[in-house]
N, C-alpha and C positions, 0 to 999 in steps of 0.2 A: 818610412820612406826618407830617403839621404837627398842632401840638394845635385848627388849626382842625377839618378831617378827623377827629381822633378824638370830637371836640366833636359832631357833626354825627350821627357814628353814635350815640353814648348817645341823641340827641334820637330817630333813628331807632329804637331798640331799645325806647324807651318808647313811644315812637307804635304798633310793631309788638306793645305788647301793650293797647295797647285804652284806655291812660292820657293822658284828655284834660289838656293842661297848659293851668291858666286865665292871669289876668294876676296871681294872686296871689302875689307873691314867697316867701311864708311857706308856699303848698302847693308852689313851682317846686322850691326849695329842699332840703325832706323829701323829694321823689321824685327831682330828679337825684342828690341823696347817695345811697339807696337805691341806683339804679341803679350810679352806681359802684362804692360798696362790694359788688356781686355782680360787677363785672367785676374788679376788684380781687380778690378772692377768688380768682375762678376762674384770674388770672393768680398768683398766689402757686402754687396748685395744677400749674398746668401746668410752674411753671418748678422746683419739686421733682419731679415728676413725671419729667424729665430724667435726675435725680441718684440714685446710689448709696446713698441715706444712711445713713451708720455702718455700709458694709462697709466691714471690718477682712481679707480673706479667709474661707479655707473653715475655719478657727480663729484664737482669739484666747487669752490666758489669763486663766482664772477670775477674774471680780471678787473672789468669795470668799478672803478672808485665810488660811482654814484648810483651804482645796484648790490642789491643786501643779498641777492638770492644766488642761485646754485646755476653753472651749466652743465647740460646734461650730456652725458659721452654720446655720439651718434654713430660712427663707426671709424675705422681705419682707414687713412683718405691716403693714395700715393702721392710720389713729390719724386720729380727727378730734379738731379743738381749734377751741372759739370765737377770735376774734383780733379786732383795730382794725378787719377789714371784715368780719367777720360767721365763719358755718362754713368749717372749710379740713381737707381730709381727706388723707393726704400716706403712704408707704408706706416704711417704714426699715427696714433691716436687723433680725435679730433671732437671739440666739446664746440657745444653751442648754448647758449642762454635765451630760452624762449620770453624772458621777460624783457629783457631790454633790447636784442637782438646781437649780443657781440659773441664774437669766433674766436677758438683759436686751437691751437699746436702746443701744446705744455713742451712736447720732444725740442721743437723748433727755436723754442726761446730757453730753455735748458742748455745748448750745443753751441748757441748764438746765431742762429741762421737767421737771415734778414728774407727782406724781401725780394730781390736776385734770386738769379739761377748759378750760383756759383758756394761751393763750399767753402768753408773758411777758410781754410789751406789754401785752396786757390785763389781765394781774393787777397791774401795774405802777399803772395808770389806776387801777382799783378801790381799789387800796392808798393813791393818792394822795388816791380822792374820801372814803374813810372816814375818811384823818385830819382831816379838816374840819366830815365831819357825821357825827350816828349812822349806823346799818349800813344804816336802812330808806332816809330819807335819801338815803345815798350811793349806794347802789343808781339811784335815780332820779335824781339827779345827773349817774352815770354815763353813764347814755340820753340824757337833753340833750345831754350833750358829746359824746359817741361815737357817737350811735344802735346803742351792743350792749347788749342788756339780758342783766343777771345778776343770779342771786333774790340775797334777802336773805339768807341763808344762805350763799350762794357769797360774800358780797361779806365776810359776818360770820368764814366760815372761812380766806379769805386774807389778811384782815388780823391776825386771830391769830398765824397762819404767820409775815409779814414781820412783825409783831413781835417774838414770840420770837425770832426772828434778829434783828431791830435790838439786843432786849435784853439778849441773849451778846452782842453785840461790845461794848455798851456797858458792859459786865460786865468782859470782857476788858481795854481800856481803860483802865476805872478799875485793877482789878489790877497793871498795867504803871504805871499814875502812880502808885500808892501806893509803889512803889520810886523812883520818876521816870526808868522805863525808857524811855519814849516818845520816835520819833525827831522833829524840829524840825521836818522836812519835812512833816511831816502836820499843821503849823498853816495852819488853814482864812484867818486875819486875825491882822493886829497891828497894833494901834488904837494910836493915842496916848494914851486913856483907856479904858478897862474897865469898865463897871458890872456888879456882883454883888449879886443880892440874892438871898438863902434865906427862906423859908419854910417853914408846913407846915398842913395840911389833915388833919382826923379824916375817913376814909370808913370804911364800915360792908361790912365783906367778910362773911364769916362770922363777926367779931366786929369791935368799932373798930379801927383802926387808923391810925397818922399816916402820910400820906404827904410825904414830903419833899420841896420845887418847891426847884429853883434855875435862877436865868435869867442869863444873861449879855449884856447889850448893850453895843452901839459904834455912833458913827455916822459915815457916810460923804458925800461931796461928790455932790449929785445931778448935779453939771455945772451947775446953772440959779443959783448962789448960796444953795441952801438945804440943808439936809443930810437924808440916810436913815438912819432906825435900821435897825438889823441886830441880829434877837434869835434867840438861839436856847436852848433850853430842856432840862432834865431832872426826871425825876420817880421818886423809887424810894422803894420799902419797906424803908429800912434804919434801922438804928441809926445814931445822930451819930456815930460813930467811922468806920464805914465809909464816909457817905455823905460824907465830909471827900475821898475819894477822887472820886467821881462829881463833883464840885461842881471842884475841880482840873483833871478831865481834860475839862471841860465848857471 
């Protein structure tokens, strides 16, 4: 089957539900996506739907730190999760430990799936569109670009998430450069020139407080004879002594 063939049936499938397609490019366009992303779905669906996911056996041993013993598989539990083409509802393995009582998904901490309704892909997108706009915003954003819509809240709570995780590593990081533990291999660029400028910003938390900006830019050869900048940025609530660290490992 050629992607003309597949082509042909999507037309088919929207025809077969009653959806006249005009000459407008801008209505063709919203309803063939549509259309795919529910065949897309449904193939994600079918092709986990195959698989075992995160049987380990009829035991495994206890996630739990402070139990010796085994959990035992109990059955295949579903799990739907929003994703890039819309609902995908999928069936994983699922152990439980009768001695100390803890649960879990081996498949689900394998893939990285949290505790959300949102696949990673898609928290990924979300996370990308809030760093750009506020939450409400980015919410809507999100739908332009994807057509998956998630509330303002969902969009507000995942970016919290991959921040605090952005902000322990960038935590960690600085800690390692303040010895200058850091290995060489994890430099992102090495510019012939460096610009560094610090600053700082009063915002109003539960009381003022300065926030420290430091930016780092470099530019590079666009290929055309002209040059790109390349910035990258940090921003923390520290005292000058520490942020001497962050502004280093930046």
């Amino acid at each position: 089957m050629d992607c003309n063939t597949v082509a042909q049936e999507v037309l088919g499938l929207i025809q077969a539900e009653g959806i006249i397609l005009s000459d407008d490019l801008s209505q063709v366009e919203q309803v063939v996506r549509q259309a795919v992303f529910r065949i897309g779905a449904k193939a994600i669906e079918l092709h986990l739907a195959g698989k075992k996911l995160g049987y380990e056996g009829s035991s495994r041993v206890c996630d739990n730190p402070d139990c010796n013993q085994d959990q035992k598989f109990v059955n295949h539990r579903p799990r739907t999760l929003g994703t890039l083409l819309g609902q995908v509802t999928f069936k994983r393995a699922y152990y439980h430990c009768p001695h100390c009582g803890s649960s879990c998904c081996p498949y689900d901490q394998s893939v990285g799936l949290g505790a959300g309704q949102e696949s990673v892909g898609l928290a990924k997108a979300a996370a990308l569109a809030s760093a750009v706009d506020p939450f409400i915003p980015a919410a809507t954003l999100l739908y332009e670009l994807s057509g998956q819509r998630l509330g303002d809240r969902t969009v507000h709570r995942i970016s919290r998430q991959v921040g605090s995780v952005a902000c322990e590593q960038e935590r960690q990081l600085a800690l390692r450069m303040a010895s200058w533990s850091v290995p060489l291999e994890g430099i992102e660029a090495r510019p012939a020139r460096l610009y560094v400028c610090v600053d700082g910003v009063m915002v109003h938390r539960q009381q003022w407080n300065e926030a420290k900006c430091v930016a780092c830019y470099w530019e590079t050869d666009d290929g055309h004879g002209g040059t790109l900048r390349q910035t990258r940025y940090a921003v923390r609530f520290e005292s000058a002594e520490p942020f001497k660290a962050f502004v280093w490992s930046l």
